[in-house]
C-alpha positions as CSV (number, residue, x, y, z in Angstrom):
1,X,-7.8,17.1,29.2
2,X,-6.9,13.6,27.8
3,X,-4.0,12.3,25.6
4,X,-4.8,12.0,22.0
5,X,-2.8,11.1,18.6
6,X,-3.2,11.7,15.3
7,X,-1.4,9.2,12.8
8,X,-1.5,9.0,9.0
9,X,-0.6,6.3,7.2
10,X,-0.1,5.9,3.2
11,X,-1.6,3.8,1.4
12,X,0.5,1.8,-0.9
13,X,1.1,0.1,-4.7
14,X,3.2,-3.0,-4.9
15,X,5.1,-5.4,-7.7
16,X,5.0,-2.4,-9.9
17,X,4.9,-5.1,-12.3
18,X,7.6,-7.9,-11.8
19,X,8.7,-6.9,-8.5
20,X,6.7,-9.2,-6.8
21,X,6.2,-8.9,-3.0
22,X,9.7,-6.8,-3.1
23,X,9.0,-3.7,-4.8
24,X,6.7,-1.0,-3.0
25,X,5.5,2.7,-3.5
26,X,3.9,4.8,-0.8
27,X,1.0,6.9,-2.1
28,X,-0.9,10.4,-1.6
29,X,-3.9,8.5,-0.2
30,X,-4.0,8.2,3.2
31,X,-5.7,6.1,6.3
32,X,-5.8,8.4,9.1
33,X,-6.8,7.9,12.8
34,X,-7.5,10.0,16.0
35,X,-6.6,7.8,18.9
36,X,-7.8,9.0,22.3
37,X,-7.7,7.3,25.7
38,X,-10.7,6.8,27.7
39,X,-12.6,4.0,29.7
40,X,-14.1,1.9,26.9
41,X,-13.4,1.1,23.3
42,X,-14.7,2.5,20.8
43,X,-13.6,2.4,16.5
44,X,-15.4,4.4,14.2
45,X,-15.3,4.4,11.0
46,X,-15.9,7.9,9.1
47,X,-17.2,7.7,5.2
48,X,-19.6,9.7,3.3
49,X,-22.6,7.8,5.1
50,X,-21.5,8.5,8.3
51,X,-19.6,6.9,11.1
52,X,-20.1,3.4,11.2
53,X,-19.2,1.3,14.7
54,X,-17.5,-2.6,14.6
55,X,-17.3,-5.3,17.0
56,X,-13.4,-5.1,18.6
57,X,-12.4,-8.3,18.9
58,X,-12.8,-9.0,15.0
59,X,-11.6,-5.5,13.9
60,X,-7.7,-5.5,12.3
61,X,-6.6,-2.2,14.0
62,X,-7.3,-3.1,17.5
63,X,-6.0,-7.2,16.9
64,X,-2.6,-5.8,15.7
65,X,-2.6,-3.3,18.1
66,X,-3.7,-6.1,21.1
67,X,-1.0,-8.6,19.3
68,X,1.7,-6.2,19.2
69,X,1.2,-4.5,22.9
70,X,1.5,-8.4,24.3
71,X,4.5,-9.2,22.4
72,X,6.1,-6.2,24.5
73,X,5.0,-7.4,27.4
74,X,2.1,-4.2,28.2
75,X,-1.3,-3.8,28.4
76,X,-3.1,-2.2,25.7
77,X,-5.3,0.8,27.2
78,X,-8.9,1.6,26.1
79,X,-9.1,4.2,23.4
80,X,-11.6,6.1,21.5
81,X,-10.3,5.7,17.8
82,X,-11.7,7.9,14.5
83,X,-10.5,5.8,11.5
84,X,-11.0,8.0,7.6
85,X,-9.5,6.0,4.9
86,X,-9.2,7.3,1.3
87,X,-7.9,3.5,0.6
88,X,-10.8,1.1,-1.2
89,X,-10.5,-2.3,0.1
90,X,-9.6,-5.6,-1.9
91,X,-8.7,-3.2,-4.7
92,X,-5.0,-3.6,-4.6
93,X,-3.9,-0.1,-2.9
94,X,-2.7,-1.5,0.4
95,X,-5.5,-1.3,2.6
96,X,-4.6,-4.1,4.7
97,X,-0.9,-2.9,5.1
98,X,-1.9,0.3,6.3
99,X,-4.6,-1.0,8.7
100,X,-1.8,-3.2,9.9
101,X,1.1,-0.2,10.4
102,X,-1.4,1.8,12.2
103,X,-2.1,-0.8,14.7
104,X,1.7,-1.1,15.4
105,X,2.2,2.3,15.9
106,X,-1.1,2.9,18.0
107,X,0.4,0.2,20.5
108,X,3.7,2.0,20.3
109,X,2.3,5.9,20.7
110,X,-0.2,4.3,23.7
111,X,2.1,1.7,25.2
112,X,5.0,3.9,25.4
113,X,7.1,1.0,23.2
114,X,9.6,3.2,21.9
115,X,9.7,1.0,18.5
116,X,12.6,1.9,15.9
117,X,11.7,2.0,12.2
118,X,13.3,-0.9,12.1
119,X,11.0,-2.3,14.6
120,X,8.2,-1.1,12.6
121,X,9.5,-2.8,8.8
122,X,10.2,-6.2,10.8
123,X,6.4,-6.4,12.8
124,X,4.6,-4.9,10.1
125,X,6.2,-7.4,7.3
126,X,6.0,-10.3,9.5
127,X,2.5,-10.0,10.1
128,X,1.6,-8.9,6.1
129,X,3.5,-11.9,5.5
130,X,6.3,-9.8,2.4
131,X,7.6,-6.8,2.8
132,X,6.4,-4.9,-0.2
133,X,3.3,-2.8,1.2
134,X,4.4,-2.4,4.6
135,X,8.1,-1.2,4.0
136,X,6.0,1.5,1.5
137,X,3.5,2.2,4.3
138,X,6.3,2.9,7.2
139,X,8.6,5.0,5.1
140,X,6.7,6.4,2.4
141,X,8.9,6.7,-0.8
142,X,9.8,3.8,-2.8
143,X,11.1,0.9,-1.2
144,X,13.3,-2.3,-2.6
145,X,13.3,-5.0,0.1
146,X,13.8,-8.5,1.2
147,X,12.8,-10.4,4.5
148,X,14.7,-13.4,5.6
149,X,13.3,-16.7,7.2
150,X,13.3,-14.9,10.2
151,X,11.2,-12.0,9.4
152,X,14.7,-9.3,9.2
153,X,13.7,-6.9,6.2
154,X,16.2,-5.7,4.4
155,X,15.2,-2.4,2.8
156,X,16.9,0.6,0.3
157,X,14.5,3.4,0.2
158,X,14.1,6.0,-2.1
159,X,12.5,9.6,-2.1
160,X,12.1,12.6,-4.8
161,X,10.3,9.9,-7.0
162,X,9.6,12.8,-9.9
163,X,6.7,11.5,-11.9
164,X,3.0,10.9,-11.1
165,X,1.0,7.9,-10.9
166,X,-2.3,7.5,-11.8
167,X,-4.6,4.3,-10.2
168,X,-7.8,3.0,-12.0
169,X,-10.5,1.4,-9.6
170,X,-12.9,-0.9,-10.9
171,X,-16.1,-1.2,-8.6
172,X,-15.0,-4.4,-8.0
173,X,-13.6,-6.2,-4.8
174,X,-10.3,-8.8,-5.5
175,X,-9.2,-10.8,-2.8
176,X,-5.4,-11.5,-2.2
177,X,-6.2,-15.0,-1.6
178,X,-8.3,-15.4,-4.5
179,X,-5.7,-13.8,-7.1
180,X,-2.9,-16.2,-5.6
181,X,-4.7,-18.9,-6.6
182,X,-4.2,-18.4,-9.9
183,X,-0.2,-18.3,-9.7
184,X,1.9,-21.5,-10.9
185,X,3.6,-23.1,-7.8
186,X,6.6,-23.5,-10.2
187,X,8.6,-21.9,-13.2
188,X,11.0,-23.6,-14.9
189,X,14.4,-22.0,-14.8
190,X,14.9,-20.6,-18.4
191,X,11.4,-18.5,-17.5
192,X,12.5,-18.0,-14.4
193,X,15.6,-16.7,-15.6
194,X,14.0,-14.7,-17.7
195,X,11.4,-13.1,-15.4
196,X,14.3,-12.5,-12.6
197,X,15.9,-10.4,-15.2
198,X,12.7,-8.1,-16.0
199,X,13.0,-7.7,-11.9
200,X,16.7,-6.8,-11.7
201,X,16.3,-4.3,-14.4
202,X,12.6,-2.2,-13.1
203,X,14.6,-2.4,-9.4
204,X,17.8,-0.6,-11.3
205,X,16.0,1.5,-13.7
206,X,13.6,3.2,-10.5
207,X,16.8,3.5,-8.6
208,X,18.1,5.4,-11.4
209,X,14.8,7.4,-12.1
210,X,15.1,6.0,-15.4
211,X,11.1,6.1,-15.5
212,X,11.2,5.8,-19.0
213,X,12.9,2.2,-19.1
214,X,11.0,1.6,-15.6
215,X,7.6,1.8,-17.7
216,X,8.8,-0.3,-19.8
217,X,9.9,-3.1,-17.4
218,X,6.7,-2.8,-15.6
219,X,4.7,-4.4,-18.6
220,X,7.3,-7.1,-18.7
221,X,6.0,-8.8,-16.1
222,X,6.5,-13.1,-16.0
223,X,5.6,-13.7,-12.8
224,X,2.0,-13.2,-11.7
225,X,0.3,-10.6,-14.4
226,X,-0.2,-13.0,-17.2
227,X,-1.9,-15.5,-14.6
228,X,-3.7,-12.9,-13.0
229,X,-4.4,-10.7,-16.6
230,X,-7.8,-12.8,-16.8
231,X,-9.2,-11.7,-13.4
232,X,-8.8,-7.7,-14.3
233,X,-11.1,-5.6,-15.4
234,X,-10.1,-3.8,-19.3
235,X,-6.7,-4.8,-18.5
236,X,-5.3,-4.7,-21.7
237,X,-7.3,-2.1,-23.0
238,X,-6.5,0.1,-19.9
239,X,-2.6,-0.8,-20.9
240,X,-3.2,0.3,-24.5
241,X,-4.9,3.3,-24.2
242,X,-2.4,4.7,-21.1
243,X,0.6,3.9,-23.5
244,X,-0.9,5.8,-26.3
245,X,-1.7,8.9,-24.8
246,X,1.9,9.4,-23.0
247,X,2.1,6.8,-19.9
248,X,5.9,5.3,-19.3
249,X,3.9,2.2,-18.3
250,X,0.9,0.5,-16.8
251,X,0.5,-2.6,-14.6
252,X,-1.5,-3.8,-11.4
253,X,-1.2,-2.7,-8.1
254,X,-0.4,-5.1,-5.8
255,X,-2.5,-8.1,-6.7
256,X,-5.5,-6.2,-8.2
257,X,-8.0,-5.0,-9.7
258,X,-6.8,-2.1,-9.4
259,X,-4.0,-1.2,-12.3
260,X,-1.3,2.0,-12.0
261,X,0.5,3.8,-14.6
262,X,3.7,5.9,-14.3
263,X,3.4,9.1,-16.0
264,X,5.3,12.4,-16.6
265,X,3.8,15.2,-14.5
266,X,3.8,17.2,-17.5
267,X,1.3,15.3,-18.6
268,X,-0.9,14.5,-15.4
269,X,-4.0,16.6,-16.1
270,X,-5.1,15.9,-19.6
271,X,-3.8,12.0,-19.5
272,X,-6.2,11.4,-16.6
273,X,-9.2,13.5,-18.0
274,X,-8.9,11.2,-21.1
275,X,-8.7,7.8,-19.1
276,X,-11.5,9.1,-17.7
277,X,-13.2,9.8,-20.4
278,X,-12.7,6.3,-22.2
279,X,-13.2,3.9,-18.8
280,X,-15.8,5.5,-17.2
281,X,-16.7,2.6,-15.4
282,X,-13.4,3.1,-13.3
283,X,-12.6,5.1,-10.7
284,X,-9.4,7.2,-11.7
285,X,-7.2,9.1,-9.6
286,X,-4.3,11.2,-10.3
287,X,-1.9,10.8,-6.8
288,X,2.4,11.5,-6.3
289,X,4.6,9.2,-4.6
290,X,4.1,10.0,-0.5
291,X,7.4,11.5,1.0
292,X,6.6,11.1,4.7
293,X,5.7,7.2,5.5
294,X,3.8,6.9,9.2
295,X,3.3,10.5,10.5
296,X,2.0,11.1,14.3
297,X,0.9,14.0,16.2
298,X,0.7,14.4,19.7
299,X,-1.8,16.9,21.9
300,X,-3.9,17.0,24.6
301,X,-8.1,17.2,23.9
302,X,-9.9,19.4,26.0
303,X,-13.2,17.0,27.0
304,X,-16.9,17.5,27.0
C-alpha cells in the first residue's frame, strides 16, 4: 500500500474586462493530478493521444513544488504524478495558475506543510506575479483582490455566482508576454480616471450580482482590450453576435485569445449552439462558475 492524493484544481478567467490582474473567476474546467509516492519521479501527462512523459527539472509542477518544499525548509519526496487538464494552454483560461496551485499544494499534501489558505493566495500570487488567477484557482468562486509590495493578497470572495459563462477558443496559442507588449506604460490621468471608474463599477455590480450592469461594464474596458483587440481572433464580431442573441456581455479572458461571455442560464443551450454555429472555427464551451477552489483526496493504493 502507498500514500496517494488526488487534487483538482480550476481553471480560471481573469480582468473580466477592466479588472485587470484584480478580478478572477474560478471555472468548471479542471487540472487534475494523482500524486503517489515512490522511489523515482515520474509526470505524465494524460490527453486523448495518450500519456506523454517530460524531463523534471524543466516541468512547472515539479519546480513549484521543489521551490516551495525548500522555502519550508523539507525535502521534496519522489512521486509518481498523473496530470489530466481540460485547460488549453496560452489561451487565456489559467493554465499556468493552476499548474502553479497544484505544485503548492502537492509540496504541502507530501511535505506535511500544513499551509493555510492564506498561505496558498500569498505563494501562489507571488510566484504568478497578480493575484487574479491564482486567488480564482485556490478558492474557486469569484475573487476581488489586491497584493501589496510584499506579496500579502488581500481578497473578498464570492460564491452562488448564478449565471453561466460561455469561453470561445481559437486554435490559436497567445503568449502572456507577447500580449503585454502591446499595453501603453502610461495613461494619462483623465483616461485613467475614467478607466478606474469602469473597474469600480464591474467590481460593485458582480458583488451585487447585478450581471446585467456587470455585462455591460465588461465591454467598457480602457485598460488593455483596445490594445490587445488587434491580436484576437473575430473579436468584435464574437462581441456582436453574443450581445445579440442574449449575452450580458463579452470580453477576453485573462490576456487572450480566448474571449468569455456572461450569460443567463436560461439561455445557456441555444446561445451556445448558435455561437457555435456562426464561429465554427472556435472552440465553444458552455461552463458555471467553480464553487470548490483546490480540492484533495487522500487514500492509500494498493500496488502491483
Amino acid at each position: 500500500m502507498n500514500k496517494t492524493w488526488q487534487i483538482s484544481v480550476p481553471g480560471s478567467t481573469a480582468n473580466l474586462g477592466p479588472g485587470f490582474d484584480s478580478i478572477g473567476l474560478g471555472l468548471s474546467l479542471y487540472l487534475k493530478l494523482t500524486v503517489t509516492l515512490q522511489d523515482t519521479w515520474d509526470i505524465i501527462h494524460l490527453d486523448d493521444n495518450g500519456p506523454k512523459e517530460f524531463e523534471l527539472e524543466e516541468h512547472l509542477l515539479y519546480v513549484i513544488a521543489k521551490k516551495v518544499a525548500d522555502q519550508y525548509g523539507q525535502q521534496l519526496p519522489a512521486c509518481r504524478v498523473e496530470m489530466a487538464s481540460e485547460l488549453p494552454l496560452a489561451r487565456g483560461l489559467g493554465s499556468s495558475a493552476a499548474v502553479i496551485v497544484a505544485g503548492i499544494e502537492l509540496a504541502n499534501q507530501v511535505c506535511g506543510l500544513n499551509l493555510t489558505v492564506q498561505d496558498k493566495l500569498n505563494l501562489s500570487s507571488q510566484i504568478e506575479g497578480h493575484p487574479d488567477n491564482a486567488t480564482a484557482s485556490v478558492l474557486g468562486g469569484l475573487t476581488i483582490s489586491s497584493m501589496d509590495e510584499k506579496g500579502n493578497v488581500d481578497t473578498f470572495h464570492i460564491n452562488e455566482i448564478d449565471a453561466s459563462f460561455v469561453v470561445y477558443v481559437p486554435n490559436v496559442e497567445l503568449k502572456t508576454s507577447e500580449s503585454r507588449s502591446v499595453l501603453p506604460e502610461q495613461f494619462d490621468r483623465a483616461y485613467a480616471v475614467h478607466a478606474s471608474a469602469n473597474a469600480n463599477m464591474l467590481a460593485a455590480s458582480l458583488m451585487a450580482r447585478d450581471f446585467q450592469r456587470a455585462g455591460r461594464y465588461m465591454e467598457e474596458d480602457l485598460f488593455h482590450e483596445p490594445f490587445r483587440a488587434k491580436l484576437i481572433p473575430e473579436y468584435t464580431e464574437i462581441r456582436t453576435a453574443a450581445r445579440a442573441n442574449g449575452a450580458y456581455g463579452t470580453a477576453l479572458s485573462g490576456a487572450g485569445p480566448t474571449l468569455i461571455s456572461i450569460i443567463p442560464s436560461t439561455l445557456a443551450n441555444d446561445f451556445v449552439q448558435t455561437m457555435k454555429n456562426l464561429f465554427p472555427e472556435h472552440q465553444v464551451i458552455l461552463t458555471k462558475a467553480d464553487e470548490q477552489g483546490i480540492q484533495v483526496r487522500e487514500y492509500m493504493k494498493r500496488l502491483l
